[in-house]
mmCIF file of the C-alpha atoms, coordinates in Angstrom:
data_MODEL
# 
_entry.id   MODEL 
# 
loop_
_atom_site.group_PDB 
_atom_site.id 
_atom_site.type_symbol 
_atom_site.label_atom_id 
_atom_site.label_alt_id 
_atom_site.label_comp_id 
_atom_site.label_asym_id 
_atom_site.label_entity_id 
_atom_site.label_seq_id 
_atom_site.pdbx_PDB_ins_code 
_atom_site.Cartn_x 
_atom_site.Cartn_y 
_atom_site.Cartn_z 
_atom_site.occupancy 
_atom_site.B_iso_or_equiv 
_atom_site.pdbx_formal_charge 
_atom_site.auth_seq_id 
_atom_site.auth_comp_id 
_atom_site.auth_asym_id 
_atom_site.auth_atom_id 
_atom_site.pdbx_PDB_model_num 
ATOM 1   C CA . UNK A 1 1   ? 0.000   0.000   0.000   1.00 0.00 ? 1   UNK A CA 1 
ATOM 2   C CA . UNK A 1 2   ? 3.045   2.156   -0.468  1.00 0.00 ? 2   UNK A CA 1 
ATOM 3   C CA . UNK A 1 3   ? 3.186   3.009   3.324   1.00 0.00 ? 3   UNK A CA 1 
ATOM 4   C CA . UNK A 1 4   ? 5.909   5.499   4.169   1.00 0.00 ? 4   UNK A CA 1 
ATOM 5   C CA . UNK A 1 5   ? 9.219   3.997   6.182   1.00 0.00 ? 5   UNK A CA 1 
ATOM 6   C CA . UNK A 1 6   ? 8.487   4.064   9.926   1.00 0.00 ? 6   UNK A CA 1 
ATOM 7   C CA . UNK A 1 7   ? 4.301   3.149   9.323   1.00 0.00 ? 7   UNK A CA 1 
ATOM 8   C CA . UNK A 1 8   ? 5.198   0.025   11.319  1.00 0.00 ? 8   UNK A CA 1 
ATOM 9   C CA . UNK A 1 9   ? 6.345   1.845   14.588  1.00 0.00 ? 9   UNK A CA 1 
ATOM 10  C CA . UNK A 1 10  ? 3.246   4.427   14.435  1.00 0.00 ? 10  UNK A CA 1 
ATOM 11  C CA . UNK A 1 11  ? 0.994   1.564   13.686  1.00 0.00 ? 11  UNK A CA 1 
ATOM 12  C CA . UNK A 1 12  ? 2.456   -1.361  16.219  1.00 0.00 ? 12  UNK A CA 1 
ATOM 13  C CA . UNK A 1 13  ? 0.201   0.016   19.406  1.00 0.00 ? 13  UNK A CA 1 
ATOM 14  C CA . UNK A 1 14  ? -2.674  -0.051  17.392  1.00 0.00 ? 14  UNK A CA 1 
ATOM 15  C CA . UNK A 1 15  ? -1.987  -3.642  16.157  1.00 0.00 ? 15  UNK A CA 1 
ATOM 16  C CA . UNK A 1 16  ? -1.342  -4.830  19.433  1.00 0.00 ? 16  UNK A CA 1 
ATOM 17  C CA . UNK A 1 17  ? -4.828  -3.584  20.608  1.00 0.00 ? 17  UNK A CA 1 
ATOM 18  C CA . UNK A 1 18  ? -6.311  -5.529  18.349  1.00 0.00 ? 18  UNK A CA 1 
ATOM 19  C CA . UNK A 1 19  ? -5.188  -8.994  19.480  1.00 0.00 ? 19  UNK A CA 1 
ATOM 20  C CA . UNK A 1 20  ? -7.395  -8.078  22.461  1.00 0.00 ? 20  UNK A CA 1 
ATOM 21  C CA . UNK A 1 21  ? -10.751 -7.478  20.495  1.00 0.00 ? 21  UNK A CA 1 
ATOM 22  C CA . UNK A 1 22  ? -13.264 -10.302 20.463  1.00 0.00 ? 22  UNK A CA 1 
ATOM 23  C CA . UNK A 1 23  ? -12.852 -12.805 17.477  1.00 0.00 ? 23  UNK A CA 1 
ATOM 24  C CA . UNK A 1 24  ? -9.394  -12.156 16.814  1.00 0.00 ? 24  UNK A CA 1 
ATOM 25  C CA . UNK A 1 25  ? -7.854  -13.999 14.544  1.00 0.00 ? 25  UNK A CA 1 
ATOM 26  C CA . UNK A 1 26  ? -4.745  -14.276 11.812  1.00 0.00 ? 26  UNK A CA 1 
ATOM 27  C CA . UNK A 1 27  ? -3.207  -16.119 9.291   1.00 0.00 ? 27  UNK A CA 1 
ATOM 28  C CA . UNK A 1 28  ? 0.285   -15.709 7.394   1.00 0.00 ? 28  UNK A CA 1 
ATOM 29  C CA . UNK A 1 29  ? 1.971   -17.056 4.388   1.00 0.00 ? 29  UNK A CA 1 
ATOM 30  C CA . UNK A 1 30  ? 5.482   -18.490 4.661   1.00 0.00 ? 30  UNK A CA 1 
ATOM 31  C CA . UNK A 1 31  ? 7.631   -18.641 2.149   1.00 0.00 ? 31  UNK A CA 1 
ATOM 32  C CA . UNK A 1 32  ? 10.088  -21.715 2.719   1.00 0.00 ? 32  UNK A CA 1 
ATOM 33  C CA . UNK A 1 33  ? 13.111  -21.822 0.660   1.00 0.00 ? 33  UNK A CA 1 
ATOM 34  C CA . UNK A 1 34  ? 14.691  -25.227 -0.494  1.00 0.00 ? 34  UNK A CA 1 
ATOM 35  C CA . UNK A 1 35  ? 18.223  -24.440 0.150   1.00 0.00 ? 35  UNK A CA 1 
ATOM 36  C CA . UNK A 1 36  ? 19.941  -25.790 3.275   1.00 0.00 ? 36  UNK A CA 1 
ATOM 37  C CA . UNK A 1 37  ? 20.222  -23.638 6.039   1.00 0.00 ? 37  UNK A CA 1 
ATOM 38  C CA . UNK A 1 38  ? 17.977  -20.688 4.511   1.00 0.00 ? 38  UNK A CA 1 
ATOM 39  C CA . UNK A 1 39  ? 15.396  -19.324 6.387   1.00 0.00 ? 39  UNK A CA 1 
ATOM 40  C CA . UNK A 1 40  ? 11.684  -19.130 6.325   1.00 0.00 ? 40  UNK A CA 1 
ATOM 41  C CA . UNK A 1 41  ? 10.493  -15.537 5.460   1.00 0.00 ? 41  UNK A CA 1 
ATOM 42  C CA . UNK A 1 42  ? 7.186   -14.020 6.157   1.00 0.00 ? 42  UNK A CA 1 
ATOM 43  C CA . UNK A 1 43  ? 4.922   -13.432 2.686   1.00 0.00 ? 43  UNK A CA 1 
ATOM 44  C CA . UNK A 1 44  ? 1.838   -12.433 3.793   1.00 0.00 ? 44  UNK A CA 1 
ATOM 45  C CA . UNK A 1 45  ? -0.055  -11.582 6.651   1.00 0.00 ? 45  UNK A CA 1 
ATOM 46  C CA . UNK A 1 46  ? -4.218  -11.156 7.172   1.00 0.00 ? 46  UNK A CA 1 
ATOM 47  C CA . UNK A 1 47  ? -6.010  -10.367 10.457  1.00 0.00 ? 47  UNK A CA 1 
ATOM 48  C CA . UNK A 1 48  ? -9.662  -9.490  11.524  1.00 0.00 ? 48  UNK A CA 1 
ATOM 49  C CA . UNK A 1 49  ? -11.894 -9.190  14.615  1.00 0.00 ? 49  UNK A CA 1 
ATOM 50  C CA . UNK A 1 50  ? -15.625 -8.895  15.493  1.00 0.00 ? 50  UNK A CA 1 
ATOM 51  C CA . UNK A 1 51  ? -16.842 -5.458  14.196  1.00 0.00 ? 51  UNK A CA 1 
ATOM 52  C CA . UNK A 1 52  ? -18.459 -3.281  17.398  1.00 0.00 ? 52  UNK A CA 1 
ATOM 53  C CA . UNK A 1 53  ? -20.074 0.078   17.728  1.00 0.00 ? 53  UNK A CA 1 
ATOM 54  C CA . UNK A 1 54  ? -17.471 0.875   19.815  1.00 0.00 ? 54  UNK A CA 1 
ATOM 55  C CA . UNK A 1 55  ? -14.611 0.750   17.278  1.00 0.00 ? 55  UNK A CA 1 
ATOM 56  C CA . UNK A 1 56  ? -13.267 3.685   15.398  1.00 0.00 ? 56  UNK A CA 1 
ATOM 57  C CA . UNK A 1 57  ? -13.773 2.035   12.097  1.00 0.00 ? 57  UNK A CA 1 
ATOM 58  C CA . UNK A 1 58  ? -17.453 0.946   12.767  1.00 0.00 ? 58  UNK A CA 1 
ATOM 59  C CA . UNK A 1 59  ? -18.057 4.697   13.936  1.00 0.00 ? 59  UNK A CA 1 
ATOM 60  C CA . UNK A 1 60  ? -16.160 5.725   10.576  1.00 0.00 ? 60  UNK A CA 1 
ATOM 61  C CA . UNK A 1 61  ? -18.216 3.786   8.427   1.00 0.00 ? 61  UNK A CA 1 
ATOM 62  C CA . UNK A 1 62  ? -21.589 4.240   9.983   1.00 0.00 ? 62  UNK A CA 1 
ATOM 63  C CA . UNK A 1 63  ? -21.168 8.084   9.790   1.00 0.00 ? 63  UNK A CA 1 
ATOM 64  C CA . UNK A 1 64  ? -19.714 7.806   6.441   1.00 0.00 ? 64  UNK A CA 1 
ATOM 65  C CA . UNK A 1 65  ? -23.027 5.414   5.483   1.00 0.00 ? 65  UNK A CA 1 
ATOM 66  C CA . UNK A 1 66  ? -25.497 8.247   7.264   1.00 0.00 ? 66  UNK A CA 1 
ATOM 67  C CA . UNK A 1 67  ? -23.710 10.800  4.851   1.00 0.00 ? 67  UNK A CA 1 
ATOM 68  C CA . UNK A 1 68  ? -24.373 8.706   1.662   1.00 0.00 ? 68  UNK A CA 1 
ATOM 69  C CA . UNK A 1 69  ? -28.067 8.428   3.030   1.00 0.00 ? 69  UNK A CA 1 
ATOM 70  C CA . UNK A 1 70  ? -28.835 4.744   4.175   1.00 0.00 ? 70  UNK A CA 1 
ATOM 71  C CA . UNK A 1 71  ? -31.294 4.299   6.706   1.00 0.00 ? 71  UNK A CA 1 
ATOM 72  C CA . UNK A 1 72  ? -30.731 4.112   9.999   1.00 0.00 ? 72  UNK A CA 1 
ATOM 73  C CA . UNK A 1 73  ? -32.117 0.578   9.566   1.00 0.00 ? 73  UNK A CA 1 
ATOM 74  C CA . UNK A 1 74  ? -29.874 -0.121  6.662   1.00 0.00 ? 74  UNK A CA 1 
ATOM 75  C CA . UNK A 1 75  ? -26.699 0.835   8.868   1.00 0.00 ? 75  UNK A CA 1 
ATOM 76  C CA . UNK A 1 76  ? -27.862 -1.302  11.677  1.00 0.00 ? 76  UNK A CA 1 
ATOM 77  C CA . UNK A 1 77  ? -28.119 -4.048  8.841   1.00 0.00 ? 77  UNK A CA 1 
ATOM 78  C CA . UNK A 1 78  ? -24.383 -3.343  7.522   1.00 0.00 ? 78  UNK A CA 1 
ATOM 79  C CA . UNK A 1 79  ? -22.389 -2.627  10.434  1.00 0.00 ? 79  UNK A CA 1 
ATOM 80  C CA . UNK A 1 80  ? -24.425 -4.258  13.313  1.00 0.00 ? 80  UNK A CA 1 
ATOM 81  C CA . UNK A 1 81  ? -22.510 -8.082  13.216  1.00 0.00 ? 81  UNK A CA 1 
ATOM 82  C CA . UNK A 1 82  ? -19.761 -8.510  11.017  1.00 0.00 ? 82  UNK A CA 1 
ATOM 83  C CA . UNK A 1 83  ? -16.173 -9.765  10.578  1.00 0.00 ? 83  UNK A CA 1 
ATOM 84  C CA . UNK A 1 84  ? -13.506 -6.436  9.897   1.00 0.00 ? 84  UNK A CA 1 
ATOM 85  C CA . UNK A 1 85  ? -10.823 -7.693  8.161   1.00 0.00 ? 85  UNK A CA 1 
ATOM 86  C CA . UNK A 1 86  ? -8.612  -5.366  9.284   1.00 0.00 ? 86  UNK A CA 1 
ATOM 87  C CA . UNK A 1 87  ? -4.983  -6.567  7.139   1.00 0.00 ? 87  UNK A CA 1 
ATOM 88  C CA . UNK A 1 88  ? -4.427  -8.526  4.589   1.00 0.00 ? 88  UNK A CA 1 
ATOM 89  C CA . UNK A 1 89  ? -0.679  -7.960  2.761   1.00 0.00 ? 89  UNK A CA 1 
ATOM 90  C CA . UNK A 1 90  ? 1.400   -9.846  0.581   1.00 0.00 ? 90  UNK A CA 1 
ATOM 91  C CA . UNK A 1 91  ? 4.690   -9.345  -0.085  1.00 0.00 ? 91  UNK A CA 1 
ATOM 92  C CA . UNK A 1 92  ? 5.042   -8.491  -3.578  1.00 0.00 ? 92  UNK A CA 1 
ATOM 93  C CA . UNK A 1 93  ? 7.503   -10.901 -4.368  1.00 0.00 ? 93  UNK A CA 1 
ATOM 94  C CA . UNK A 1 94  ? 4.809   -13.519 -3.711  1.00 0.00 ? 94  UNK A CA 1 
ATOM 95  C CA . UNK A 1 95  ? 1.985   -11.870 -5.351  1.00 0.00 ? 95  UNK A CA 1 
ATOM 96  C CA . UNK A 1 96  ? 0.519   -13.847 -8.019  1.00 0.00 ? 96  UNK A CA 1 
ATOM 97  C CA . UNK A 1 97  ? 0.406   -17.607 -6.102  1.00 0.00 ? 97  UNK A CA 1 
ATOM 98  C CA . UNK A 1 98  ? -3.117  -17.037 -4.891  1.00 0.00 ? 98  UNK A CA 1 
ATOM 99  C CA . UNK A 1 99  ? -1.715  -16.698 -1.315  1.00 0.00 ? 99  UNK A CA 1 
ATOM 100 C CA . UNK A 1 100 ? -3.693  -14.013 -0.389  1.00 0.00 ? 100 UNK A CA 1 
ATOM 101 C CA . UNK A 1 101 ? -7.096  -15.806 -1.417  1.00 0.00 ? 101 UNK A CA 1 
ATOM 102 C CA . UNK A 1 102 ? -5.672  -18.596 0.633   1.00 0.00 ? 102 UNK A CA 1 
ATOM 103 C CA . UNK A 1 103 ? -5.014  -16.931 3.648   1.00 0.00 ? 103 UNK A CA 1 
ATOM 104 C CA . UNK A 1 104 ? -8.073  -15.362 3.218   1.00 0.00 ? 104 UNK A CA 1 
ATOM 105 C CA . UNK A 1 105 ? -10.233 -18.524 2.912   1.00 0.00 ? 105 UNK A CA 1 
ATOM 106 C CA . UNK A 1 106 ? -8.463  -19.631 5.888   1.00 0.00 ? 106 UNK A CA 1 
ATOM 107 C CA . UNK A 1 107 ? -9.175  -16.432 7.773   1.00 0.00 ? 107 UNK A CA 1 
ATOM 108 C CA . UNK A 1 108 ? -13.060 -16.257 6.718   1.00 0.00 ? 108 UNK A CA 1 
ATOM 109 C CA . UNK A 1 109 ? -13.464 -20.270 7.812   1.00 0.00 ? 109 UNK A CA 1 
ATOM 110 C CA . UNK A 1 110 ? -15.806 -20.605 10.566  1.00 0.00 ? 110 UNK A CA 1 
ATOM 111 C CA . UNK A 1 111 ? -16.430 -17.646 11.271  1.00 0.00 ? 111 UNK A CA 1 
ATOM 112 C CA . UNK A 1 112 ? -20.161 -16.845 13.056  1.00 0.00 ? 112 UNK A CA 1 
ATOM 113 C CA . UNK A 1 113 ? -20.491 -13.094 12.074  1.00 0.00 ? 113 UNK A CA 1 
ATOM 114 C CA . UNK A 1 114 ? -23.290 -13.440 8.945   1.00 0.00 ? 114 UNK A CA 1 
ATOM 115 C CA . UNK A 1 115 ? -20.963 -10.764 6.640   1.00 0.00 ? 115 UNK A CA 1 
ATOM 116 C CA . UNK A 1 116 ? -17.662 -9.603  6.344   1.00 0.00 ? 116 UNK A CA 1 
ATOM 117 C CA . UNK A 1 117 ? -16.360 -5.665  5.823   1.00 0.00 ? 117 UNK A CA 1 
ATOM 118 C CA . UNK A 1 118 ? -12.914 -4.204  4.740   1.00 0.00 ? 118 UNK A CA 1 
ATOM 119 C CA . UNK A 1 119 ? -12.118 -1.070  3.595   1.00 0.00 ? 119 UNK A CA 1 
ATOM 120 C CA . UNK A 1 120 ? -9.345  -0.565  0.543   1.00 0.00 ? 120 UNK A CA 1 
ATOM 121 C CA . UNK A 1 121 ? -8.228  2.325   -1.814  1.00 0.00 ? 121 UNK A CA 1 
ATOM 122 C CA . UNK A 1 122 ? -9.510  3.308   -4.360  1.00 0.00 ? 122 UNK A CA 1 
ATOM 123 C CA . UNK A 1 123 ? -7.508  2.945   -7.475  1.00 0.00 ? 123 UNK A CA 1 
ATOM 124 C CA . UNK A 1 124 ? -8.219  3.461   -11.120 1.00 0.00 ? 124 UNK A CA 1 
ATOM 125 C CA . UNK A 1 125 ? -10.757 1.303   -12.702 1.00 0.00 ? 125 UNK A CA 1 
ATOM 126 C CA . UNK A 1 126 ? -10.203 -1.502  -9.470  1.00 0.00 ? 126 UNK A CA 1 
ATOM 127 C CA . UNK A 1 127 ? -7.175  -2.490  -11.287 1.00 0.00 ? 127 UNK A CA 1 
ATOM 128 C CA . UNK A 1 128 ? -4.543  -4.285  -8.679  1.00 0.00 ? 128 UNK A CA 1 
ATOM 129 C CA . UNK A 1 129 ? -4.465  -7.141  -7.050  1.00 0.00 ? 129 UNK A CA 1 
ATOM 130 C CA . UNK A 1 130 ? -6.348  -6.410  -4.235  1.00 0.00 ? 130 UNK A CA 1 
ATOM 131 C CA . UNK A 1 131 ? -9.407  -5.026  -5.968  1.00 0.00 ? 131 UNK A CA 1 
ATOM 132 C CA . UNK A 1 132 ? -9.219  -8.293  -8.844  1.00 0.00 ? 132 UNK A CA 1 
ATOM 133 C CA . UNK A 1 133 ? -9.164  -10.635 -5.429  1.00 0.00 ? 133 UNK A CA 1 
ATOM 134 C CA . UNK A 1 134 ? -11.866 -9.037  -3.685  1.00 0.00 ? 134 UNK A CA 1 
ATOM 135 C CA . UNK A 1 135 ? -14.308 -9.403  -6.878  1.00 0.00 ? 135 UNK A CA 1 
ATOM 136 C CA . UNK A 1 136 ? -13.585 -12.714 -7.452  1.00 0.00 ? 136 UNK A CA 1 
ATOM 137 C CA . UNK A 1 137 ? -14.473 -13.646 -4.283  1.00 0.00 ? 137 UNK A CA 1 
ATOM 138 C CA . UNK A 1 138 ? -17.687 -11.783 -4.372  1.00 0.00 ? 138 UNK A CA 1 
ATOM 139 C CA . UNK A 1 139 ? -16.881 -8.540  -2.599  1.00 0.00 ? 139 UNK A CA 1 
ATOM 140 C CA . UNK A 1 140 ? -19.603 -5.864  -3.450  1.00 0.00 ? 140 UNK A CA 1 
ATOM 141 C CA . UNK A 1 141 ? -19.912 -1.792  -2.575  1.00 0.00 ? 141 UNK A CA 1 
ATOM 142 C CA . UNK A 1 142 ? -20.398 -0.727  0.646   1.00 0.00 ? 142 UNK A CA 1 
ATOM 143 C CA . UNK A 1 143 ? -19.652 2.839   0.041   1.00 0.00 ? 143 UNK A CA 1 
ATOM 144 C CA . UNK A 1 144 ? -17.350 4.151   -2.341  1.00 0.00 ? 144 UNK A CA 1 
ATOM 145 C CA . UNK A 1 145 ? -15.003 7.195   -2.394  1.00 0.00 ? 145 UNK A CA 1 
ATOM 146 C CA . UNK A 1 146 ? -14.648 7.311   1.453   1.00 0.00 ? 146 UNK A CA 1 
ATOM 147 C CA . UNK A 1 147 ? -12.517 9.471   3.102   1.00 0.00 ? 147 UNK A CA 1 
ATOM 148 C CA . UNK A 1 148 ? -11.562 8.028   6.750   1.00 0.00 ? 148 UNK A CA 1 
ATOM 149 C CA . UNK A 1 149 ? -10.464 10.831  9.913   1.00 0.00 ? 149 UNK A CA 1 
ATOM 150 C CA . UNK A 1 150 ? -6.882  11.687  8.825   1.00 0.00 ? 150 UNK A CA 1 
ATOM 151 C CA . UNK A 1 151 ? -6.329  9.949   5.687   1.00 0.00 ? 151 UNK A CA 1 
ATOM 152 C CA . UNK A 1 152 ? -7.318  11.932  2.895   1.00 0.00 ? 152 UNK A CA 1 
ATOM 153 C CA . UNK A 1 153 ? -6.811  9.199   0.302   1.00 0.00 ? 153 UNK A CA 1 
ATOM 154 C CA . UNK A 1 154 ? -10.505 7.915   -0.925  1.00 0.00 ? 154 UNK A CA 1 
ATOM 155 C CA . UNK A 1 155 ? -11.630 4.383   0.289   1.00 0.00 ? 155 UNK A CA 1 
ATOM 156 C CA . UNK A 1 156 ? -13.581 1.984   -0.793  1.00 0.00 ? 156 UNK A CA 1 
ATOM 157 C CA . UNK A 1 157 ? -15.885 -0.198  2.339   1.00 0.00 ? 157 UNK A CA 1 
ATOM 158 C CA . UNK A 1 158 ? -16.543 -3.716  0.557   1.00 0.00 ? 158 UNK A CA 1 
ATOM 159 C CA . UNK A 1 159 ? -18.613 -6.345  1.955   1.00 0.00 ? 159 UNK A CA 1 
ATOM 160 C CA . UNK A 1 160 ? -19.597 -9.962  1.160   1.00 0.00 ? 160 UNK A CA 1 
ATOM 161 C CA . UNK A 1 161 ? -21.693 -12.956 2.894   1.00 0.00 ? 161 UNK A CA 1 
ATOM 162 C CA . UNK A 1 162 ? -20.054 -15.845 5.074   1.00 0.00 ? 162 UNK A CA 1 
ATOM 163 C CA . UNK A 1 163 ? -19.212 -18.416 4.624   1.00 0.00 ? 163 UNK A CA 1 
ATOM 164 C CA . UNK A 1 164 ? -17.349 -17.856 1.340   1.00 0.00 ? 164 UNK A CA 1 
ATOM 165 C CA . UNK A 1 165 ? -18.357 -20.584 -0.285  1.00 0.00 ? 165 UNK A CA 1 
ATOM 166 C CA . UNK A 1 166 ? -21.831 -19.889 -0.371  1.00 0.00 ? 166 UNK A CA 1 
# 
């Protein structure tokens, strides 16, 4: 996502807050290389949590929801239960081996929330990897052209139904 260097340290407290939210849960992709004595290196990473009114990114999206004029039932609807899946990254040296529709099966299985949110950028006619994997899998509009508190790049909120197979 073309993060600038030193994201990580800004962002770490705010990652480690979420492995305390109800329905935690991650996956990552290891790449394992087949030479002696190399080591395995991270490839990809995805995470997600139970949605709650509570969060900043359930307040974000509800307000951003009122503004595009959905009901107050509608909202309820959308952001009421869900799965947030908060991360999902792949290195792009591994991009292209369906690892992050892997880990993102893997993340989605058994879940109990009915639905599952995420938010992306927006980018030119959906075209990157991201967007392609998101409609395959059956990811539809939420709200478009979002702007989240301090970011001022435009967002897109997806959702789909769980389980992903269905």
């Amino acid at each position: 996502m073309n993060y600038p260097p030193g994201t990580e340290m800004q962002r770490s407290p705010l990652w480690e807050d979420h492995v305390h939210r109800p329905g935690w849960k991650a996956v990552a992709a290891v790449d394992s290389p087949d030479r002696a004595g190399a080591r395995d290196r991270l490839v990809g990473i995805a995470y997600g949590y139970r949605g709650a009114r509570d969060q900043w990114w359930n307040q974000q999206v509800r307000s951003g929801l009122a503004r595009a004029g959905c009901s107050p039932e509608r909202i309820e609807a959308i952001t009421g239960d869900y799965f947030e899946l908060t991360e999902l990254h792949v290195h792009p040296s591994a991009q292209g081996r369906q690892l992050g529709e892997a880990m993102l099966s893997r993340l989605l299985s058994d879940r109990p929330e009915p639905q599952v949110l995420l938010s992306t950028p927006e980018v030119t006619e959906e075209n990157n990897r991201a967007w392609r994997l998101y409609r395959r899998l059956g990811f539809v509009d939420v709200l478009r052209s979002f702007t989240f508190s301090g970011d001022p790049r435009p967002f897109a909120v997806l959702g789909r139904t769980l389980p992903l197979g269905r």
